[in-house]
N, C-alpha and C positions, 0 to 999 in steps of 0.2 A: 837591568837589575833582576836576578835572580826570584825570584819568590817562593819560598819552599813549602808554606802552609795552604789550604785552600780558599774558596769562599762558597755558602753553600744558602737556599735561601728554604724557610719554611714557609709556608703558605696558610696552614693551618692545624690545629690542633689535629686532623684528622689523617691531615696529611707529612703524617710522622712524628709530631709531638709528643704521640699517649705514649706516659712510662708502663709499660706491662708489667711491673713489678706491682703488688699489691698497695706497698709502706713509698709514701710520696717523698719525693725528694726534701733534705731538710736546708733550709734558707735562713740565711745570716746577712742585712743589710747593712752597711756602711752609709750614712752620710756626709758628707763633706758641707760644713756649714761654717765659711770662710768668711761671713759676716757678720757671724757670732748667735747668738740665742734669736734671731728674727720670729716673726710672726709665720712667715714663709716656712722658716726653718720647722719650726715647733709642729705645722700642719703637717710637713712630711716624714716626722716621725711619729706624730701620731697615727698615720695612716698605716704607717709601718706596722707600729706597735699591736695594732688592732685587728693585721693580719693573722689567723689562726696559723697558717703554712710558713711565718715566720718564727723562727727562737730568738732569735736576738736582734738589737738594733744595735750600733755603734755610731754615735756622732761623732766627728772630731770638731774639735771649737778649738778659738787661737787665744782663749784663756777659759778661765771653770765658769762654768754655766750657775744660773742662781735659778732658773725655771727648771729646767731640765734633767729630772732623779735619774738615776740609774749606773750604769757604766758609759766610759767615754771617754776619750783621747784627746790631749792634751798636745798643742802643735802650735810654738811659739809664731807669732807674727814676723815677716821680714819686709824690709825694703822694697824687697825688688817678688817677683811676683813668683811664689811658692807652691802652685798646683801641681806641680810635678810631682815634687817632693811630697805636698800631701797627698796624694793619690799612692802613690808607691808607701808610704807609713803607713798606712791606715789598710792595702790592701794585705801589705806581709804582717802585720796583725792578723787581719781576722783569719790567714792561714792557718797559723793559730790553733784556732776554734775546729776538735778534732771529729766532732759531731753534725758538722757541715757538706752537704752536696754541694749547693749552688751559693754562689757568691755576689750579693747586688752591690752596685759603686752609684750614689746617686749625687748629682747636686741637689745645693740645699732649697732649688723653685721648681724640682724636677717631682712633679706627683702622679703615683701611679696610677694606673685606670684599677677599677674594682674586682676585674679578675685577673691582675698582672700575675699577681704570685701563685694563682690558681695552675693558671697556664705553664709559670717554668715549673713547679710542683712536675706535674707531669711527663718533663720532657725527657726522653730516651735516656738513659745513662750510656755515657760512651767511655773509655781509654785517652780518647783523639783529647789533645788542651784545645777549646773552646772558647772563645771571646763572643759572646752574643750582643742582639739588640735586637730593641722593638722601634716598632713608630715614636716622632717626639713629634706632639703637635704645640703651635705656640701659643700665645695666651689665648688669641684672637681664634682661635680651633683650623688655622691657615697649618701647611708642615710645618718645622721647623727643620734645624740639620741635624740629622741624625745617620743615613746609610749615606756616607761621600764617596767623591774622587775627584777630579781631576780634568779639563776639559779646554784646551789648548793652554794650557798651564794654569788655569782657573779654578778654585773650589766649588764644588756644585754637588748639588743632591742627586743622588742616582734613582731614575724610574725603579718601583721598590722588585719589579717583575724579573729585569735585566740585573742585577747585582750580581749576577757571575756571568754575565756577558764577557768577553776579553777586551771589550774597548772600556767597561770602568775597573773591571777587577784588578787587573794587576795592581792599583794604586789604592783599593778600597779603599778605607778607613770610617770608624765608627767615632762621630762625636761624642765627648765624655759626658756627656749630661748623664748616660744611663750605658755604662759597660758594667756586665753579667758575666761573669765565668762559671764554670764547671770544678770542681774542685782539683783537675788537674790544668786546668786555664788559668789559677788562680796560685797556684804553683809556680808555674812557666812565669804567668807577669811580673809575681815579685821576684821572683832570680833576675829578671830581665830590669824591672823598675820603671816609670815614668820619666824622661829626659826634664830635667828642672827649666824648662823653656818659660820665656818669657810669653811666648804664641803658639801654638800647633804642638803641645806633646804627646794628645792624644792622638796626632795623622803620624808623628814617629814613632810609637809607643804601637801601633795597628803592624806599621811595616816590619818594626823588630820581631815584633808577635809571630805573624806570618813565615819570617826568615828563621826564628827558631823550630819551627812544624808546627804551628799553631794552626787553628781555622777560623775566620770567619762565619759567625751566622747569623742572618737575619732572620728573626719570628715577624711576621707581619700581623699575628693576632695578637702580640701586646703593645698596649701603647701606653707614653705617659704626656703630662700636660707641662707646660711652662707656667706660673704662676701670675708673671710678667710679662710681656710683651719684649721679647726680641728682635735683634736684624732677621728679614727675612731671608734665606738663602738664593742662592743665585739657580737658576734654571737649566738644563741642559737644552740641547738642540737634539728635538728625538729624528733628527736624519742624522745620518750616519751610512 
């Protein structure tokens, strides 16, 4: 398979982050809150909300919220499993929004650390469309999956160091808990859209990204927490 985009990894705020522009990048978060008005839910947009470096938050709920004031998207229930579909409504919305840099995609147990927004705030402005991420750790403060690939045809978390190594890259992909674009990242995705899969739209939705000249990038100086306790991910074999 061809792969036309790259993958590139940051390491820290120092080590290429700082935007040198004076005026901080401006941030518009999306929630996906597929469960409805939860308690989960309501914590990570108040976190949201309470960031200075954010303008707007956007939930989407699968009917009108009674807790929840503000603005928000409206994305009927179906049968059969609709994360695709809402991830691609929700992100060609907030494209939208013409006052926006950085673009966040969060689930609704997905909480950010307390200088998430600080950190993309800052981060270089580039042309390149961008698909980012940071660490997800899980309830228990163990990883979670967050930088993947692929490993004798296995899903597994990539050493966060190697993420453009050639033995995981070519197959990256960024779990959906927490994809961040760039406002031409966020461009690209929704022309592109999230495949309405039943399982893995985010591991296709990586690859298309990539085959359109997209980049991968990993921040290892942001992370976010799971609320809840999830499967833990599978391991790599660091020989090689």
């Amino acid at each position: 398979m061809l792969v036309q985009g790259g993958v590139r990894l940051l390491r820290s705020r120092a080590a290429g982050c700082r935007r040198p522009m004076p005026v901080p990048a401006r941030i518009a978060v999306g929630v996906l809150c597929g469960k409805g008005e939860t308690d989960e839910a309501l914590r990570i947009i108040t976190r949201c909300l309470a960031d200075s470096h954010v303008h707007t938050v956007l939930p989407l709920f699968p009917h009108a919220p009674s807790k929840c004031r503000g603005k928000y998207l409206f994305f009927p229930p179906a049968g059969d499993n609709r994360r695709g579909a809402a991830r691609t409504e929700i992100l060609r919305v907030m494209c939208r929004l013409t006052d926006t840099d950085i673009v966040v995609l969060l689930d609704d147990d997905t909480l950010p650390d307390s200088d998430y927004f600080s950190v993309l705030a800052s981060l270089d402005p580039t042309q390149k469309p961008c698909l980012y991420t940071g660490r997800l750790e899980n309830a228990d403060g163990t990883r979670c999956w967050d930088a993947c690939s692929f490993d004798k045809g296995n899903p597994v978390v990539v050493p966060y160091d190697f993420v453009d190594h050639p033995k995981w890259s070519e197959d990256l992909y960024f779990s959906g808990p927490q994809h961040i674009f760039n406002r031409e990242g966020a461009i690209l995705g929704a022309s592109l859209g999230y495949p309405d899969l039943s399982y893995g739209e985010d591991t296709q939705f990586c690859r298309n990204f990539r085959q359109a000249g997209g980049e991968l990038v990993l921040i290892t100086s942001i992370s976010a927490r799971l609320l809840h306790q999830h499967n833990p991910p599978n391991q790599p074999s660091l020989v090689w």
